[in-house]
C-alpha positions as CSV (number, residue, x, y, z in Angstrom):
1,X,42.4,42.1,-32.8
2,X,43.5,40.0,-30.3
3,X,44.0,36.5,-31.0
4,X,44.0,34.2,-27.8
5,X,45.2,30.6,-27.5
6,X,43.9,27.9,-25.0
7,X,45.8,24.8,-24.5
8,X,43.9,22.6,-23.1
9,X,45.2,19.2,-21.9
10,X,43.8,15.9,-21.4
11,X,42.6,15.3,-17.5
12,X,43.6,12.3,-15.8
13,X,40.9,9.9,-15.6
14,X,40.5,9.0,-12.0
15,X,41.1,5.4,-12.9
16,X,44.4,6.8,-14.7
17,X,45.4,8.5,-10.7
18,X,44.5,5.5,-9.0
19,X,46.5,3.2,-11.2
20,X,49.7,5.6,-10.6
21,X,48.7,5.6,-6.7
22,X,48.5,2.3,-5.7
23,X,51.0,0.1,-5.1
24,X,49.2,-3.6,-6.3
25,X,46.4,-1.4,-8.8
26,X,45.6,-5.3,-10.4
27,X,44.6,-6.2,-7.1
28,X,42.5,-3.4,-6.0
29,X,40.6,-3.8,-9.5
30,X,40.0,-7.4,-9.0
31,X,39.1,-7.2,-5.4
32,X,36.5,-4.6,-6.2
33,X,35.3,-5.9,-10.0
34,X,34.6,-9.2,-8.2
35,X,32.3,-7.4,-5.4
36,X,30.3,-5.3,-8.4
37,X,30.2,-8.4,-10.6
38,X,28.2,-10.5,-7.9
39,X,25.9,-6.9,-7.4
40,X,25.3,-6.6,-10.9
41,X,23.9,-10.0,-11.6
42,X,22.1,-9.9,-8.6
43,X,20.5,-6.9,-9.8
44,X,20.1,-6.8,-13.4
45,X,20.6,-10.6,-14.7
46,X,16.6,-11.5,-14.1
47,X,16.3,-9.2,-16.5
48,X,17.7,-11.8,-19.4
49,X,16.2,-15.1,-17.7
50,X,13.6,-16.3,-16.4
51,X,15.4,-18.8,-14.3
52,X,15.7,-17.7,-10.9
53,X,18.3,-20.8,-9.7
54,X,20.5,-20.1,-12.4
55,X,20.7,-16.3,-11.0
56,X,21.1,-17.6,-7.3
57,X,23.9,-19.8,-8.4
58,X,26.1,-17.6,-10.5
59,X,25.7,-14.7,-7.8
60,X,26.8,-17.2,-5.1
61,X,29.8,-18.4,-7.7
62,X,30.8,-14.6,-7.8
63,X,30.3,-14.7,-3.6
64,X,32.6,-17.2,-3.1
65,X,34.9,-16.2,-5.8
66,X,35.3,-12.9,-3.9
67,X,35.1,-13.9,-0.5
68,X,38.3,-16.6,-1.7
69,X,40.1,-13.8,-3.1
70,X,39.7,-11.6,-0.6
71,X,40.7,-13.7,1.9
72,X,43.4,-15.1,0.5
73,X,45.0,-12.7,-1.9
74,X,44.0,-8.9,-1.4
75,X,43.5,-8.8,2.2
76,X,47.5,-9.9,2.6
77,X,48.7,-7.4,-0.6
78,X,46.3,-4.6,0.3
79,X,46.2,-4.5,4.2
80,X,48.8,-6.8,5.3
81,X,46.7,-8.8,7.2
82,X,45.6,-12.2,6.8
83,X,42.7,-15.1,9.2
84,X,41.9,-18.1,9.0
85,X,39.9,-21.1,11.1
86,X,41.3,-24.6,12.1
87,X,39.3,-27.3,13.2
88,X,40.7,-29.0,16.1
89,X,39.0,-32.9,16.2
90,X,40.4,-33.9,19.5
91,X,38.3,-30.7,21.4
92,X,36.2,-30.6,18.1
93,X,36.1,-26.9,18.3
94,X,36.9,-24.1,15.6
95,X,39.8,-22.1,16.5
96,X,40.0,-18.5,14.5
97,X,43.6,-17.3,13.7
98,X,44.6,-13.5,12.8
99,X,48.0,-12.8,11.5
100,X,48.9,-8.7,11.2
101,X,52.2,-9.0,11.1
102,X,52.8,-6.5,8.3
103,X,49.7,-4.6,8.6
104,X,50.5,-1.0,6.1
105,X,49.5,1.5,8.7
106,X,50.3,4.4,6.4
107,X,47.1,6.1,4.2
108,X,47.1,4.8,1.1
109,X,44.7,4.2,-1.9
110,X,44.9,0.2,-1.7
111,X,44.4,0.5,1.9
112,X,41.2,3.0,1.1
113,X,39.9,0.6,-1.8
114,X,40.0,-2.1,0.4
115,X,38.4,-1.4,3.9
116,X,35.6,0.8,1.3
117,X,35.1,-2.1,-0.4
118,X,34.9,-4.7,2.4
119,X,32.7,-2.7,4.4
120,X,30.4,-0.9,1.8
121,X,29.6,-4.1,-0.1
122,X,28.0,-5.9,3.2
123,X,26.3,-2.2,4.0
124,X,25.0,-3.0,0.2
125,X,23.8,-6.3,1.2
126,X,21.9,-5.3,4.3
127,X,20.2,-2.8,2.4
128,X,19.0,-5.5,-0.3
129,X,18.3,-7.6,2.4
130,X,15.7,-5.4,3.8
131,X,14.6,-4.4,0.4
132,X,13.8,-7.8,-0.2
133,X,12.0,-8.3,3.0
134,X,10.1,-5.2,2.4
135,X,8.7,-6.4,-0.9
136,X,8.1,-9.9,0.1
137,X,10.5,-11.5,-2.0
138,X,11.9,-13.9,0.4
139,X,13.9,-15.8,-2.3
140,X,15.9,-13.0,-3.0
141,X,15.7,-12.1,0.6
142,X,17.5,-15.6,1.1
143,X,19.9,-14.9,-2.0
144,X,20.9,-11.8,-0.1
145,X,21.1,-13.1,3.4
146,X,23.9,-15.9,2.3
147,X,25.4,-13.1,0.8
148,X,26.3,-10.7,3.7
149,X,27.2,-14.1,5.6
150,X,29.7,-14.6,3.3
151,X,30.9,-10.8,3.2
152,X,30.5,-11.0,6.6
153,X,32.8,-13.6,7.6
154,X,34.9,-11.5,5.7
155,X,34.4,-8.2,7.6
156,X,34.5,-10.3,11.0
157,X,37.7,-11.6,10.1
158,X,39.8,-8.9,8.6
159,X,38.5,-6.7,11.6
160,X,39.4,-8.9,14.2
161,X,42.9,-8.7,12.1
162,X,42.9,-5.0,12.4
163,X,44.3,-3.0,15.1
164,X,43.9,0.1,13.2
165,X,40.4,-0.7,12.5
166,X,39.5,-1.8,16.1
167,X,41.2,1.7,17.5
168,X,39.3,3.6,15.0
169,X,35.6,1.0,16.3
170,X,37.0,2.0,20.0
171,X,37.6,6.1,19.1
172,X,33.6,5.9,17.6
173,X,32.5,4.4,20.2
174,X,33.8,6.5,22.8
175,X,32.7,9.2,21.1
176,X,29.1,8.1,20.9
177,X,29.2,7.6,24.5
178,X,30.2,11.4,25.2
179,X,27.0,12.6,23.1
């Protein structure tokens, strides 16, 4: 009789891999908790009230919350980039600014979690948008339209920031024009 022995060891979460992988993992959690967290209340907290303003307002809190951080905090640990907008009273125009000084150019999973995030979130919004619009709920419609403004700017911003993402726009591009 022969007698066989399996060791089997624990498998690495894929939280547990990302953590060990990224450089600013606190960051990258936030940055993407803080997307989901406006999603989820969008979606699932008319479940638990009736009061459609109080739903509007906390998912436009968790917006702006996101869109701040974003912005401000993992766009410049992340990516290495940062934008911003000054008013100019004496022309009274808005002038954008992009900084990517110290853009990380080399693959890596904050860089991943970050352009995913930024881009699949507003790619989430449109969809609701047009959900919305197809069912004729044209609050939530609204809801989701300030939404993907807000990611938006974001998107608009942090591209514009990019060189690696404008290349990579350019290299599409080019090659939808061949087909």
């Amino acid at each position: 009789m022969e007698i066989i022995i399996i060791k089997v060891m624990p498998k690495k979460t894929n939280l547990t891999n990302f953590i060990k992988k990224s450089r600013s993992p606190q960051v990258a959690l936030i940055t993407v908790s803080l997307k989901l967290l406006s999603l989820i209340f969008f979606l699932f907290f008319s479940i638990f009230t009736s009061n459609e303003a109080l739903v509007m307002i906390i998912v436009i809190v968790c917006i702006a919350a996101d869109f701040w951080y974003t912005k401000n905090i993992s766009g410049r640990i992340l990516v290495g980039l940062r934008w911003w907008n000054k008013y100019n009273p004496e022309t009274q125009e808005n002038i954008w600014m992009f900084e990517s000084k110290n853009e990380i150019k080399e693959p890596n999973i904050d860089r991943k979690t970050f352009w995913f995030s930024l881009y699949g979130f507003a790619l989430i919004w449109i969809i609701l948008f047009i959900w919305e619009c197809i069912m004729f709920n044209f609050t939530w419609a609204f809801l989701c339209l300030i939404s993907l403004a807000i990611c938006g700017t974001n998107v608009f911003g942090f591209f514009r920031c990019s060189k690696i993402q404008q290349k990579k726009a350019a290299k599409f591009q080019r090659k939808l024009q061949k087909d």
